[in-house]
N, C-alpha and C positions, 0 to 999 in steps of 0.2 A: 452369294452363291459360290461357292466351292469353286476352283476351277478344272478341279478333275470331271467332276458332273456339268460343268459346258463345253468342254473337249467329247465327253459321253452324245452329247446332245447335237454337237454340230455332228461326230460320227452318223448317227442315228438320222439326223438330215439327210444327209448324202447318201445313207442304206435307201431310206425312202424311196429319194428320189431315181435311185437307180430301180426301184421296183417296181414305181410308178412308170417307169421307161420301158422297162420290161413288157410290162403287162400293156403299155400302151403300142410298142412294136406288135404284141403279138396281137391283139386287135382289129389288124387291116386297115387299109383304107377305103372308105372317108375313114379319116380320126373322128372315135368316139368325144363328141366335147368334153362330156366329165370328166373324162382318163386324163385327157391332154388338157385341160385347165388346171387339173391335179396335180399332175408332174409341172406345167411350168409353176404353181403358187410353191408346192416344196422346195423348188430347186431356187428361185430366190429367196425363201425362206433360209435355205442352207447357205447360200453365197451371204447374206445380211448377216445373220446368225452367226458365221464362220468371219465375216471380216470382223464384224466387233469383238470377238472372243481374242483375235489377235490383235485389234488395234489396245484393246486393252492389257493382253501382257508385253507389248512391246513399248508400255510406258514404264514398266520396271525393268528392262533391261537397256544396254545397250546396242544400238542397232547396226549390226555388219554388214559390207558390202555383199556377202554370204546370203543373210536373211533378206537385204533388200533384193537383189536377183530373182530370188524365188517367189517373193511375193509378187513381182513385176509379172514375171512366168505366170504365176496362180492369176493373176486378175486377163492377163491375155487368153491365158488359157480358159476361161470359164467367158472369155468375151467371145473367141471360137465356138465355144457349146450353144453357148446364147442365138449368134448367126447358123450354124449350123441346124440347130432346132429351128429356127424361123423356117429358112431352107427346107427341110423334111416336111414340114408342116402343109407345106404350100399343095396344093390341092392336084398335084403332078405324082407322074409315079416315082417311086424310090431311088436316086441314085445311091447307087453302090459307093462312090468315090465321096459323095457327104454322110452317109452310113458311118463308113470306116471313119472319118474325121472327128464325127459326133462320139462314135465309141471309144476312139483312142484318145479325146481331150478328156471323154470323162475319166476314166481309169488316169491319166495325169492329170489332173487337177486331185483329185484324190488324195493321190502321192506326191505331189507336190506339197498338198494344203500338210500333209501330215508330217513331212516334213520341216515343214514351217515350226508347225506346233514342237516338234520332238527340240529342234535345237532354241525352243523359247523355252521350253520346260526347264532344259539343260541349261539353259545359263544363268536361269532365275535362283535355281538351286546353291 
């Protein structure tokens, strides 16, 4: 497979799962279980799907202190999402203070992850 169309596809993971998040925020509590089984099966789908696409262009490249940083960040970062969704989950009212944690690692992880990807693409080249 291409690896433009599994860059496409990890993308498309992550749309997902931010929509499945959406829709599961707006929802209320209790969590609907379909929603919320839904958003966490995509969003490890996206994290699985999204490491191997990089473990595998980072056997044709050379790996810089640069790219390992951010992959360190990317894996922390989506290990915060992971706690913080457990956290929200829990059958308590919403903290605000794990809200924001959970919204702002996902928008960086994101950006991080696509970053990752830009400067793999870039050195493959």
């Amino acid at each position: 497979m291409n690896i433009s169309i599994k860059i496409i596809g990890a993308g498309l993971l992550f749309l997902f799962t931010i929509a499945a998040g959406i829709w599961l925020s707006n929802s209320g509590k209790p969590l609907n279980t379909l929603i919320f089984t839904t958003h966490k099966l995509i969003a490890l789908s996206a994290v699985i799907f999204t490491a191997i696409v990089i473990y595998k262009m980072l056997k044709d490249v050379e790996i810089r202190t640069a790219i390992l940083i951010l992959i360190i960040a990317a894996g922390l970062s989506v290990l915060a999402l992971f706690i913080s969704g457990a956290l929200l989950s829990l059958d308590k009212p919403v903290n605000n203070t794990i809200l924001a944690i959970h919204r702002i690692t996902s928008t960086l992880t994101v950006l991080i992850t696509a970053v990752i990807i830009y400067l793999l693409v870039g050195r493959k080249q």
